[in-house]
mmCIF file as Biopython writes it, N, C-alpha, C and O atoms, coordinates in Angstrom:
data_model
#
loop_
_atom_site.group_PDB
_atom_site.id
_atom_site.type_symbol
_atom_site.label_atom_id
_atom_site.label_alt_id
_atom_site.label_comp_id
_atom_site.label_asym_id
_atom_site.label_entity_id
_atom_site.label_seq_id
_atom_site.pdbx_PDB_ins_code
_atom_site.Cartn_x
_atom_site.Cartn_y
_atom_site.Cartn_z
_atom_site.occupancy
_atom_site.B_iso_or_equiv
_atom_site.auth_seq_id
_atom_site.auth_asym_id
_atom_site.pdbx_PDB_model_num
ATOM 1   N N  . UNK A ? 1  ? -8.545  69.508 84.013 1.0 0.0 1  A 1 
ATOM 2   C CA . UNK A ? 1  ? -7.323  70.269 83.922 1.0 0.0 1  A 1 
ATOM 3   C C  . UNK A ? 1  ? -7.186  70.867 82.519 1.0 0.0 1  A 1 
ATOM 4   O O  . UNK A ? 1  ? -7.087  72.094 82.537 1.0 0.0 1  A 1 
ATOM 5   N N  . UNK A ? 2  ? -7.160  70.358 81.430 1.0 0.0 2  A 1 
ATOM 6   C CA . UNK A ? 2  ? -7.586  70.490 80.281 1.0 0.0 2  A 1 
ATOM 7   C C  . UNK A ? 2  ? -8.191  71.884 79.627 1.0 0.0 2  A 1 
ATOM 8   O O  . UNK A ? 2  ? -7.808  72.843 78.956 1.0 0.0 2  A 1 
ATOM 9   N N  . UNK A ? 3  ? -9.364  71.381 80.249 1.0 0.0 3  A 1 
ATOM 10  C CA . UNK A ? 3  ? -10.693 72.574 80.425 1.0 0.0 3  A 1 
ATOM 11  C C  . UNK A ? 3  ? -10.012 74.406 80.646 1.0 0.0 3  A 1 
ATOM 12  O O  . UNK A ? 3  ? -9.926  75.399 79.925 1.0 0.0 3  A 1 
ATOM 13  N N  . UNK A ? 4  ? -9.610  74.003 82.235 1.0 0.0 4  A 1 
ATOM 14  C CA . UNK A ? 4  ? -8.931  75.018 83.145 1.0 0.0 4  A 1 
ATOM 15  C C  . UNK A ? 4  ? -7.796  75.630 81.873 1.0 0.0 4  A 1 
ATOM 16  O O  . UNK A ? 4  ? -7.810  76.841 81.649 1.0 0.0 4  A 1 
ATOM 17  N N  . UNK A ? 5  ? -6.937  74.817 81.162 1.0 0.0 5  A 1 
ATOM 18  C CA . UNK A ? 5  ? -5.840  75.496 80.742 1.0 0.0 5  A 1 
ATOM 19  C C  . UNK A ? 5  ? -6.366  76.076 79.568 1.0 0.0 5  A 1 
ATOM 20  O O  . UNK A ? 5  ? -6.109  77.245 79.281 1.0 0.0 5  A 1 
ATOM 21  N N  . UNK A ? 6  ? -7.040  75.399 78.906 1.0 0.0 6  A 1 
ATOM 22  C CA . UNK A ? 6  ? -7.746  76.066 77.549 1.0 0.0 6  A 1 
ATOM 23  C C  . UNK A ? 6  ? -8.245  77.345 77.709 1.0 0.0 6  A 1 
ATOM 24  O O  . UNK A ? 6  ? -8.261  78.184 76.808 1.0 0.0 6  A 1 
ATOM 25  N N  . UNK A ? 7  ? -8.823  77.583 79.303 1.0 0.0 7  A 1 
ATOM 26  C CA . UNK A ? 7  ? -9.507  78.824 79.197 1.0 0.0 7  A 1 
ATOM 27  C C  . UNK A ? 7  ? -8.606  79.627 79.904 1.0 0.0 7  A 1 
ATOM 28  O O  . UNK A ? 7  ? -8.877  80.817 79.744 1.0 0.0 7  A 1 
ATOM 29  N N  . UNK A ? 8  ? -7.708  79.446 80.574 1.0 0.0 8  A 1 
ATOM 30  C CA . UNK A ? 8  ? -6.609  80.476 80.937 1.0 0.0 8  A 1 
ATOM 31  C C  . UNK A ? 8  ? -5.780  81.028 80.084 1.0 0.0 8  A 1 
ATOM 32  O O  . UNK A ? 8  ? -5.081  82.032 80.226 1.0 0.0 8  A 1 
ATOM 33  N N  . UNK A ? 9  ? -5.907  80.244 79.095 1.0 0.0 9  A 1 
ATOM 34  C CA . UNK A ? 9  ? -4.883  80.596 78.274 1.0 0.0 9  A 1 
ATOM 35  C C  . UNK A ? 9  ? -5.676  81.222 76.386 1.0 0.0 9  A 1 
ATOM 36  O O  . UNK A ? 9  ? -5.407  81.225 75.184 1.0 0.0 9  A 1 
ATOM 37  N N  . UNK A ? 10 ? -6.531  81.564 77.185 1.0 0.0 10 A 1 
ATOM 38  C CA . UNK A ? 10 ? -7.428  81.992 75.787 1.0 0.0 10 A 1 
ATOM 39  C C  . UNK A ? 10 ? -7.351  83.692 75.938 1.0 0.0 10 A 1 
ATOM 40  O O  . UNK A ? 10 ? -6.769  84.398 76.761 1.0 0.0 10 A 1 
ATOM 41  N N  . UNK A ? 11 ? -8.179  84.010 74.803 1.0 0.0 11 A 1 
ATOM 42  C CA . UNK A ? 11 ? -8.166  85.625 74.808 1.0 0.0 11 A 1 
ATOM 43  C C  . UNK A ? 11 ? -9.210  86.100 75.404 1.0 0.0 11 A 1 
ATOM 44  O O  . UNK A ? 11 ? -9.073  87.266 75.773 1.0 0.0 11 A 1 
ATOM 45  N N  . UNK A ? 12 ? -10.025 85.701 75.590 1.0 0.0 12 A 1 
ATOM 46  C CA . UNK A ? 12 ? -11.364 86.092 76.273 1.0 0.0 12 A 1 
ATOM 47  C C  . UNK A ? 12 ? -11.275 85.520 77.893 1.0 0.0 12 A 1 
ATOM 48  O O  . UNK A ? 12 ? -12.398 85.553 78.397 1.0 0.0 12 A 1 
ATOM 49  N N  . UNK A ? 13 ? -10.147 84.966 78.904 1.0 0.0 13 A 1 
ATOM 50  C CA . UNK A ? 13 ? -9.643  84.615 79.759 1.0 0.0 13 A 1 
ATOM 51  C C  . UNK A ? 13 ? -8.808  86.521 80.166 1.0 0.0 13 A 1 
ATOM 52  O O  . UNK A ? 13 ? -8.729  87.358 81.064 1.0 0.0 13 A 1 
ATOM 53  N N  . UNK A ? 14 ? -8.473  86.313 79.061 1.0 0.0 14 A 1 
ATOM 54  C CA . UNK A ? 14 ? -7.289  87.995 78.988 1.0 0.0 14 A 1 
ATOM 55  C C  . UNK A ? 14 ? -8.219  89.167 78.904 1.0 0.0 14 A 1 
ATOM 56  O O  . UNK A ? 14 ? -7.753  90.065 79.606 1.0 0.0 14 A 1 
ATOM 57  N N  . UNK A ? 15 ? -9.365  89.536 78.322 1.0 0.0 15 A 1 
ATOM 58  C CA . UNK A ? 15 ? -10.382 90.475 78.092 1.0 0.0 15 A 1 
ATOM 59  C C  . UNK A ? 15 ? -10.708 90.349 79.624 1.0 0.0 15 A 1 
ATOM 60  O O  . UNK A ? 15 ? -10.218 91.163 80.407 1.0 0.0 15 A 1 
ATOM 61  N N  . UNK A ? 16 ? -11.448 89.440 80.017 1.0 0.0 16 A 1 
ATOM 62  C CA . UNK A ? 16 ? -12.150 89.117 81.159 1.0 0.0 16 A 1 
ATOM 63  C C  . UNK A ? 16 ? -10.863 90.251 82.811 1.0 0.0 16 A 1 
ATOM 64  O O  . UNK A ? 16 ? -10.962 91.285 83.472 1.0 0.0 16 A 1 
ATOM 65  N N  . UNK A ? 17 ? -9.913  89.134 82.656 1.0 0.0 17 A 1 
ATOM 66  C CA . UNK A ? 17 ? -9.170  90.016 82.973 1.0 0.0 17 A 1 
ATOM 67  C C  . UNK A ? 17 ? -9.000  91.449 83.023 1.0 0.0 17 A 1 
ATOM 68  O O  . UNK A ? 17 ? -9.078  91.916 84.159 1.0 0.0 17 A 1 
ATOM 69  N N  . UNK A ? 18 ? -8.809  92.184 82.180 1.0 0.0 18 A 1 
ATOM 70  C CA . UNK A ? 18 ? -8.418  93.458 81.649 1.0 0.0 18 A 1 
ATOM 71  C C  . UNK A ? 18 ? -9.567  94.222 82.218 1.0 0.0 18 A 1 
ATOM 72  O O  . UNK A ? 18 ? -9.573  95.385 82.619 1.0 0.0 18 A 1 
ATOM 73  N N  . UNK A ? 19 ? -10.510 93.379 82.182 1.0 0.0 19 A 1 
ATOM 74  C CA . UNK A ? 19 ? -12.033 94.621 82.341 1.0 0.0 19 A 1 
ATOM 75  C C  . UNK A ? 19 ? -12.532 94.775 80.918 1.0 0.0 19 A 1 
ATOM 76  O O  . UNK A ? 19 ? -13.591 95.401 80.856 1.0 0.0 19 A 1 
ATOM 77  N N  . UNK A ? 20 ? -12.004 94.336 79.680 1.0 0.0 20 A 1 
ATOM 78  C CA . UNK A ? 20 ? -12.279 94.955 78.924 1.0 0.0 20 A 1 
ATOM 79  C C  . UNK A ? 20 ? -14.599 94.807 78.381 1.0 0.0 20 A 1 
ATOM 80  O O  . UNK A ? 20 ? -15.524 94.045 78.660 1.0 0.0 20 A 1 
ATOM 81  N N  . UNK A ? 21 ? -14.408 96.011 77.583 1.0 0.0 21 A 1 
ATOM 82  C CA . UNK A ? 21 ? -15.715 95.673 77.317 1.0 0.0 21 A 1 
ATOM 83  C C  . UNK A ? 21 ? -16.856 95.159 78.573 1.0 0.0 21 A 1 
ATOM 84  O O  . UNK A ? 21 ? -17.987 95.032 78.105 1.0 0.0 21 A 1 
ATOM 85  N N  . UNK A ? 22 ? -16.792 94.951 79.562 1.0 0.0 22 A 1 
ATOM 86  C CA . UNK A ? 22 ? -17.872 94.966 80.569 1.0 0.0 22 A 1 
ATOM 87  C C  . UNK A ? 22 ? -18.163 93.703 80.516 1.0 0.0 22 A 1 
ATOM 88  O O  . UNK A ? 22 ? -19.325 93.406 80.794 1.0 0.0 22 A 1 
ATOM 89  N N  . UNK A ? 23 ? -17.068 92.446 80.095 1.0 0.0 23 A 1 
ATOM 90  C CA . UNK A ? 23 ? -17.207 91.236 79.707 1.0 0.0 23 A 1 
ATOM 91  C C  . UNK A ? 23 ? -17.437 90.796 81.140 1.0 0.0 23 A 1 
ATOM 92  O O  . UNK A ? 23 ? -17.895 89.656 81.221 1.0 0.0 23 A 1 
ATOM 93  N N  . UNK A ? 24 ? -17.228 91.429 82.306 1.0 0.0 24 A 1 
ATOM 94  C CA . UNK A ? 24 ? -17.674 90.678 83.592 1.0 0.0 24 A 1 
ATOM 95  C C  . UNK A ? 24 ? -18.775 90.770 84.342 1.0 0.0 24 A 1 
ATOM 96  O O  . UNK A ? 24 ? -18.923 90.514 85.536 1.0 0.0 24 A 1 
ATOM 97  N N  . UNK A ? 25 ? -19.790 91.286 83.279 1.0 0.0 25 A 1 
ATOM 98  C CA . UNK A ? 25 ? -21.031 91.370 83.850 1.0 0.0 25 A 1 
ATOM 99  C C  . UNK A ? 25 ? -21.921 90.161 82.603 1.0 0.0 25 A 1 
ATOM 100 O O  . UNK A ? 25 ? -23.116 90.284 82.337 1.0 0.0 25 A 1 
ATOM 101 N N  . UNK A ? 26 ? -21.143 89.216 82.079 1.0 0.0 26 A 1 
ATOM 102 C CA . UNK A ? 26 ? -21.672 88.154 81.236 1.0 0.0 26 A 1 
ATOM 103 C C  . UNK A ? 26 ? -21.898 87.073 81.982 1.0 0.0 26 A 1 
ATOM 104 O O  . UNK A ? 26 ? -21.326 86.745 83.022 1.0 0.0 26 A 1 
ATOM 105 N N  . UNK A ? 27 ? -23.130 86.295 81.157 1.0 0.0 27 A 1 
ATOM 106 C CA . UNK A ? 27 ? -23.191 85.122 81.754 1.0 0.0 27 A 1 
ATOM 107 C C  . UNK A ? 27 ? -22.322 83.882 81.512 1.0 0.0 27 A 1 
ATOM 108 O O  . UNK A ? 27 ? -21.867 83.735 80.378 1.0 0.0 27 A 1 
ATOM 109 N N  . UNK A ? 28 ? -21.996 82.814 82.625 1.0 0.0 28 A 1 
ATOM 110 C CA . UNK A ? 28 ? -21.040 81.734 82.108 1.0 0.0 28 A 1 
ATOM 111 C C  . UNK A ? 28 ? -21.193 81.079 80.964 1.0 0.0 28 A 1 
ATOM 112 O O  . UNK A ? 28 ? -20.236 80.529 80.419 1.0 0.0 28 A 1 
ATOM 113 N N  . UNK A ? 29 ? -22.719 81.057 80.341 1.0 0.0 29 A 1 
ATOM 114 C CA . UNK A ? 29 ? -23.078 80.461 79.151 1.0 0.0 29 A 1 
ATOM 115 C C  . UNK A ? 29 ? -22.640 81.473 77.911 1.0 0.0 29 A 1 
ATOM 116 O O  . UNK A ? 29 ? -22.451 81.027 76.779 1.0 0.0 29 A 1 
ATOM 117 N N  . UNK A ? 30 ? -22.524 82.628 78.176 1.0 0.0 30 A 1 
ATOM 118 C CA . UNK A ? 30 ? -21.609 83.870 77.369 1.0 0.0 30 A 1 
ATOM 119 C C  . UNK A ? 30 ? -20.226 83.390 76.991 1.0 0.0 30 A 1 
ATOM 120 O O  . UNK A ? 30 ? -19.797 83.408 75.837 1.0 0.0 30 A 1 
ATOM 121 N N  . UNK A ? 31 ? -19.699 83.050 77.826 1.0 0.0 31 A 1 
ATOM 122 C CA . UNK A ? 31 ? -18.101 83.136 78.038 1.0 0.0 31 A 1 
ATOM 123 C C  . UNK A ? 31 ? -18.147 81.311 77.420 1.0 0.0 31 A 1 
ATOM 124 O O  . UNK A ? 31 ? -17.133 80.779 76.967 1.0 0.0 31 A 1 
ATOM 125 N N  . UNK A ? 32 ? -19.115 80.788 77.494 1.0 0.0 32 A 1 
ATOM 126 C CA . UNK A ? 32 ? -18.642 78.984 77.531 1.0 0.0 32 A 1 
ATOM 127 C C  . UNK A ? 32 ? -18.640 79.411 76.082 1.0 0.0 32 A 1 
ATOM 128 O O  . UNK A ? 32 ? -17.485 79.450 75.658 1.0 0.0 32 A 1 
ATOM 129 N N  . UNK A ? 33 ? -19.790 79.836 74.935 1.0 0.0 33 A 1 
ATOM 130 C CA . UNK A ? 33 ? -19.486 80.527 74.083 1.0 0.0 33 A 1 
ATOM 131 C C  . UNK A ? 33 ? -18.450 80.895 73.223 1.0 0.0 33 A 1 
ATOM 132 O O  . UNK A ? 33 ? -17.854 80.278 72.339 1.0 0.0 33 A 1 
ATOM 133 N N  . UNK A ? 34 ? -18.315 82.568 73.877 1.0 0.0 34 A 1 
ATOM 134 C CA . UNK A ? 34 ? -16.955 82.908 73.286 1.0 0.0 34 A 1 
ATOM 135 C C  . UNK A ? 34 ? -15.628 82.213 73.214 1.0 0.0 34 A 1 
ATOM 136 O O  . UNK A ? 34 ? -14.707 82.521 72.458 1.0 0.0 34 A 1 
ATOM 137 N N  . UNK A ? 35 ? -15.642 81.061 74.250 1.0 0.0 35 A 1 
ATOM 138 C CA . UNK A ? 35 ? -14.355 80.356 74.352 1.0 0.0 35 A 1 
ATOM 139 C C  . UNK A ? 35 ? -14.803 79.331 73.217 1.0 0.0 35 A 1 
ATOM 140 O O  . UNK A ? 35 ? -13.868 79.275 72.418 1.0 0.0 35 A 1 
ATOM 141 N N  . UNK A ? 36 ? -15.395 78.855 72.985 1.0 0.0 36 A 1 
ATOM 142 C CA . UNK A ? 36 ? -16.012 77.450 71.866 1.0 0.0 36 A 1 
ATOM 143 C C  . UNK A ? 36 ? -15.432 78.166 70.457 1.0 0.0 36 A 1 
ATOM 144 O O  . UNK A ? 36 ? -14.464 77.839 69.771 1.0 0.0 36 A 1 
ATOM 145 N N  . UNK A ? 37 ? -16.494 79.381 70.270 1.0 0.0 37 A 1 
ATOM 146 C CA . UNK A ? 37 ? -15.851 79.825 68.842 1.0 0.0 37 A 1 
ATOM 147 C C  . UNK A ? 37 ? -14.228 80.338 68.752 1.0 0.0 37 A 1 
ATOM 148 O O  . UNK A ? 37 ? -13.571 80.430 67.715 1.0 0.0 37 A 1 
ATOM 149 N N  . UNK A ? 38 ? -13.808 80.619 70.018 1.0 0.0 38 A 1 
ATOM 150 C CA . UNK A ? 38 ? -12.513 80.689 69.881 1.0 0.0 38 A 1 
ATOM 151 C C  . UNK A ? 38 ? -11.449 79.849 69.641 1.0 0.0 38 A 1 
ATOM 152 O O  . UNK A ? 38 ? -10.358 80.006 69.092 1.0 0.0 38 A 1 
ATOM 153 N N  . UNK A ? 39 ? -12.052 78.846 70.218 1.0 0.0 39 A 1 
ATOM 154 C CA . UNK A ? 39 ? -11.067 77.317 69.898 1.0 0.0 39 A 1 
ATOM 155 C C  . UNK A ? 39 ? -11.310 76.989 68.531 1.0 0.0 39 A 1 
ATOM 156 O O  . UNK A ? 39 ? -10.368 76.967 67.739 1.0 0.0 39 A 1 
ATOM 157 N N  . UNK A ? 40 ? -12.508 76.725 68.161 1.0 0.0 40 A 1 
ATOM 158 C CA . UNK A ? 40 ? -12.954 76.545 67.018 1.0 0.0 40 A 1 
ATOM 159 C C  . UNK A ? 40 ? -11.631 77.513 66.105 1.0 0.0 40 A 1 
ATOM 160 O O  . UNK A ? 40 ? -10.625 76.976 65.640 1.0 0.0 40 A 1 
ATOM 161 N N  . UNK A ? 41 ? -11.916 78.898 66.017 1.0 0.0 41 A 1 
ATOM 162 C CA . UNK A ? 41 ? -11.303 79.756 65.217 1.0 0.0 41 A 1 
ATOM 163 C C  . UNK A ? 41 ? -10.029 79.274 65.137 1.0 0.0 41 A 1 
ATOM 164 O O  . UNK A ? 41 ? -9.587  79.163 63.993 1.0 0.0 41 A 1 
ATOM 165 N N  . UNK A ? 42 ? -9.276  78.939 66.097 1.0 0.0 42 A 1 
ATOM 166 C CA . UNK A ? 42 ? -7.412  78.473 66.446 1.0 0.0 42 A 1 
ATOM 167 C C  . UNK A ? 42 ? -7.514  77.364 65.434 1.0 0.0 42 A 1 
ATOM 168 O O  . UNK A ? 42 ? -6.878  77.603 64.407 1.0 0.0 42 A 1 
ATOM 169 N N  . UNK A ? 43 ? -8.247  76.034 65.462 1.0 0.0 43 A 1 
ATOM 170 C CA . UNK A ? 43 ? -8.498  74.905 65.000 1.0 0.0 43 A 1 
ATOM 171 C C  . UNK A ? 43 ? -8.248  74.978 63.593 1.0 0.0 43 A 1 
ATOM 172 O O  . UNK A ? 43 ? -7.230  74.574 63.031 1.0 0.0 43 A 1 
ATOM 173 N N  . UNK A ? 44 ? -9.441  75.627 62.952 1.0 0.0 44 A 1 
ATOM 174 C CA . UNK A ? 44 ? -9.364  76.106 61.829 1.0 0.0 44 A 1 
ATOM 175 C C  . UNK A ? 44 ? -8.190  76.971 61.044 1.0 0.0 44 A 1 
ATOM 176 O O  . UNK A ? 44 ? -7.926  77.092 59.848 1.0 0.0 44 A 1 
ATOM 177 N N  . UNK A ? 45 ? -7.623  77.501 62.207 1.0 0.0 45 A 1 
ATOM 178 C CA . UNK A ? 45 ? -6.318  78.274 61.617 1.0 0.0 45 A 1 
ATOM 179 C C  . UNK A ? 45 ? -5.305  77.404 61.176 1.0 0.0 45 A 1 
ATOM 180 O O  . UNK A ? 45 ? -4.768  77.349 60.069 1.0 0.0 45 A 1 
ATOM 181 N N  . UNK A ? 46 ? -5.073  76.583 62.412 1.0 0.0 46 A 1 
ATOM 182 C CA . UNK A ? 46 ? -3.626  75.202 62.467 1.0 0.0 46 A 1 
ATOM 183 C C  . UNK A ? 46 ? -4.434  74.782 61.108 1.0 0.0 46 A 1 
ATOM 184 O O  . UNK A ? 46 ? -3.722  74.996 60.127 1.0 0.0 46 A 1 
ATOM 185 N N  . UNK A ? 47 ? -5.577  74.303 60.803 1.0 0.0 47 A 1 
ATOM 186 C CA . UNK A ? 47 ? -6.005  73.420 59.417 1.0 0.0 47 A 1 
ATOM 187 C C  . UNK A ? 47 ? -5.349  73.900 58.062 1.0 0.0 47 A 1 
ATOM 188 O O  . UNK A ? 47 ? -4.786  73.321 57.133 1.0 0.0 47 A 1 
ATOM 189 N N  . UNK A ? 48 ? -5.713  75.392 58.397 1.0 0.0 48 A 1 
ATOM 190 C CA . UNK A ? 48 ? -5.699  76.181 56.864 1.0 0.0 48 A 1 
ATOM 191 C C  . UNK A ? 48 ? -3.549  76.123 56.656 1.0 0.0 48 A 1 
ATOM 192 O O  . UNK A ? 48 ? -2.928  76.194 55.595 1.0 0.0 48 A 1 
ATOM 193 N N  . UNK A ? 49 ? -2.987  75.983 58.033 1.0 0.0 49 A 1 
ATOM 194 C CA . UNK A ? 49 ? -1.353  76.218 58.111 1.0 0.0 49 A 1 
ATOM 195 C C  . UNK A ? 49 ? -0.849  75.033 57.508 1.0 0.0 49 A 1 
ATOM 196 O O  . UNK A ? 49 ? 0.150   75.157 56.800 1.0 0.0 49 A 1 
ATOM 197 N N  . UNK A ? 50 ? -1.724  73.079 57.763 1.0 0.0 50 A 1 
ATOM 198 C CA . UNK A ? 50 ? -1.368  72.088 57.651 1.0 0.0 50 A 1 
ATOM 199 C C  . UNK A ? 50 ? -1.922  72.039 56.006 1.0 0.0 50 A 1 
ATOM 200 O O  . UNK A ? 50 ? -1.012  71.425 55.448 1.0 0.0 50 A 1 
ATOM 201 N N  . UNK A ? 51 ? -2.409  72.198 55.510 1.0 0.0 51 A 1 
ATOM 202 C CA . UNK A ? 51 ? -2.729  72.194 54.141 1.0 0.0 51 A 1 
ATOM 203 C C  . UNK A ? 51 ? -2.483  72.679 53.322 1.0 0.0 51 A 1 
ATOM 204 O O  . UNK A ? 51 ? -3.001  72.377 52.247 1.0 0.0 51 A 1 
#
């Protein structure tokens, strides 16, 4: 469930959506990807806000 919400609720969930960029002709190992460095990126943001 977890999983599911992280990626619904991401930006590359919203691209995918949109059509944008031809992101739906990627592979799932593409997208497992772009969602990793994306979390990553959020992570790092909350860090740099808590410090």
């Amino acid at each position: 469930m977890e999983a599911t919400d992280l990626y619904y609720n991401s930006i590359t969930s919203q691209l995918i959506e949109e059509g944008i960029a031809g992101l739906h002709c990627r592979s799932d190992k593409y997208f497992a990807e772009e969602l990793r460095i994306e979390v990553q990126k959020e992570k790092q943001a909350i860090q740099k806000t808590i410090n």
